[in-house]
N, C-alpha and C positions, 0 to 999 in steps of 0.2 A: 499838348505842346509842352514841353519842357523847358523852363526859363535855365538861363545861363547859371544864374545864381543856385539853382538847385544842384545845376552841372558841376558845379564845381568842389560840391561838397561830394563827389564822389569820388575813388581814387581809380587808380589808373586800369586795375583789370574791369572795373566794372561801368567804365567810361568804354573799352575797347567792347564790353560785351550790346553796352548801348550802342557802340557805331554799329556794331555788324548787326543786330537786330533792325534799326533804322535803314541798313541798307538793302536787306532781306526785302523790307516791307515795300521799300519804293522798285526794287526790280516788281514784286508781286504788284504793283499800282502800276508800273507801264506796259505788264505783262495785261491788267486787266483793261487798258487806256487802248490797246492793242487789238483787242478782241471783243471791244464794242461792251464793257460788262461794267466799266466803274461810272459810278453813280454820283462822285463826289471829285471831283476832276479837284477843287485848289485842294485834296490833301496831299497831291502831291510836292505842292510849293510848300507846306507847314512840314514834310516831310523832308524836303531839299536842305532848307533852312536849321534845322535840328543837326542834320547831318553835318553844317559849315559850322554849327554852333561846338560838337561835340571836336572837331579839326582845326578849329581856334584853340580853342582848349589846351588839345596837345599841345599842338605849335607852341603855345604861352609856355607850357609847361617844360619842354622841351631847350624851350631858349634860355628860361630860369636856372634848368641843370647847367648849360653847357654855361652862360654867366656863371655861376655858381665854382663850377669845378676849375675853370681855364684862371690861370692864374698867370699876370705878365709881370715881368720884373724890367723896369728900367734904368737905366744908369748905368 
């Protein structure tokens, strides 16, 4: 399991190769949930969780640029 705090020390291409490996893994956990073969049924909740961890992330990140960049002028 991957804490946030590690997550964050990663930058963006290898934050995206973590989501899609994370999501690789939980289709292959419902694929084996399916077919009577997995053995460890909560990894798929520690794998759920990872996955919302890594989509926080973005988002945070995401809203930081567009604060970041948007600039309003009043008056």
């Amino acid at each position: 399991m991957t804490k946030a705090v590690e997550l964050r020390e990663l930058d963006g291409a290898e934050l995206l190769d973590r989501l899609s490996e994370a999501r690789k893994e939980l289709f292959n956990l419902r694929f084996q949930l399916a077919t009577g073969r997995l053995d460890n049924i909560s990894r798929i909740g520690v794998v759920r969780k990872e996955i919302a961890r890594i989509v926080t992330l973005e988002t945070e990140r995401g809203m930081h640029a567009r604060a970041g960049t948007t600039t309003t002028e009043e008056g």
